[in-house]
C-alpha positions as CSV (number, residue, x, y, z in Angstrom):
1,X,-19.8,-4.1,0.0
2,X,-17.5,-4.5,-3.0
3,X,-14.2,-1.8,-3.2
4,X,-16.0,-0.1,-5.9
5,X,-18.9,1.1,-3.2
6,X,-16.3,1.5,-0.8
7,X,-14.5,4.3,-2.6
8,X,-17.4,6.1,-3.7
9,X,-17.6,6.2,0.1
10,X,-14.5,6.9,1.3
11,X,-14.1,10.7,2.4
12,X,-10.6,10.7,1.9
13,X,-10.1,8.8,-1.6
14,X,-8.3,11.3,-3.4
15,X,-5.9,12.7,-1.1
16,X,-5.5,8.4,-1.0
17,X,-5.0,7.9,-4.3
18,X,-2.4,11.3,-5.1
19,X,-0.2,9.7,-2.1
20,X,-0.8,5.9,-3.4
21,X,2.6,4.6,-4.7
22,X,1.2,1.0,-5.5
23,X,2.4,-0.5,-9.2
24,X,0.2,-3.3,-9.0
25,X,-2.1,-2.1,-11.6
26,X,-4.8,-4.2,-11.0
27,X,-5.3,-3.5,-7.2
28,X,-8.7,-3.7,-6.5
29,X,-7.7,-1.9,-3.1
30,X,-5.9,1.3,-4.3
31,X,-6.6,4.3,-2.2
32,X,-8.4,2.5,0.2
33,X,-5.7,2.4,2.8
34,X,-7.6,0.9,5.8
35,X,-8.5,-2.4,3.1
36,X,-4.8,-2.2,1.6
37,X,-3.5,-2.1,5.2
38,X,-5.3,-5.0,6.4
39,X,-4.7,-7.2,3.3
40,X,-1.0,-6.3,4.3
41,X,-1.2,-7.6,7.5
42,X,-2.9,-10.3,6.7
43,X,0.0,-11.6,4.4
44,X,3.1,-10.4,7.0
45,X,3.9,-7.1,4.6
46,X,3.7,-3.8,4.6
47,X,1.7,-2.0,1.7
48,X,3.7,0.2,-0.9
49,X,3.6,3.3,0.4
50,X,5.9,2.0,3.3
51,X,9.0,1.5,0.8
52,X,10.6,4.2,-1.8
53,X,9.4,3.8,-5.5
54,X,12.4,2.0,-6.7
55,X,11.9,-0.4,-3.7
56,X,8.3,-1.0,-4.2
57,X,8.4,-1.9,-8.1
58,X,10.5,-5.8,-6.8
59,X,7.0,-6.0,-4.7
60,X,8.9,-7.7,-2.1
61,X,6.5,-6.1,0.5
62,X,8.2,-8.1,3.6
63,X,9.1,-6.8,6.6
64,X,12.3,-8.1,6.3
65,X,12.5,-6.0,3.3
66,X,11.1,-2.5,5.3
67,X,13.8,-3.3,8.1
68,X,17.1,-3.6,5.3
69,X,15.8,-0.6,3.3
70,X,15.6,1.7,6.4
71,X,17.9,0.7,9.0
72,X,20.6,3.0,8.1
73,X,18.5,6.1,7.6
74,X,16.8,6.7,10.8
């Protein structure tokens, strides 16, 4: 099933794609978290909605990255 069919599918695209904070444009996988997720995983990162917007836009997606952006505000 290509990501097109999938989001016709997806029951929950839109409240997805209002909370997506992705600027890689040509995502094929924006607002389908549970794809975006994997892919993520898959590559040892965290998807964009993880970081801030001013974080996200380096697309350094690393954990290492997730850990020194948050460690000294929780």
């Amino acid at each position: 099933m290509s990501y097109d069919d999938m989001k016709k599918k997806c029951p929950n695209i839109k409240e997805n794609l209002e909370n997506c904070n992705c600027s890689y444009t040509s995502c094929d996988k924006t607002g389908l978290c549970c794809q975006c997720l994997q892919y993520h995983r898959r590559n040892q990162e965290l998807p964009a909605c993880f970081f801030p917007d001013g974080v996200e836009k380096t697309w350094d997606r690393s954990f290492r990255k997730f850990i020194e952006t948050w460690k000294d505000k929780v």
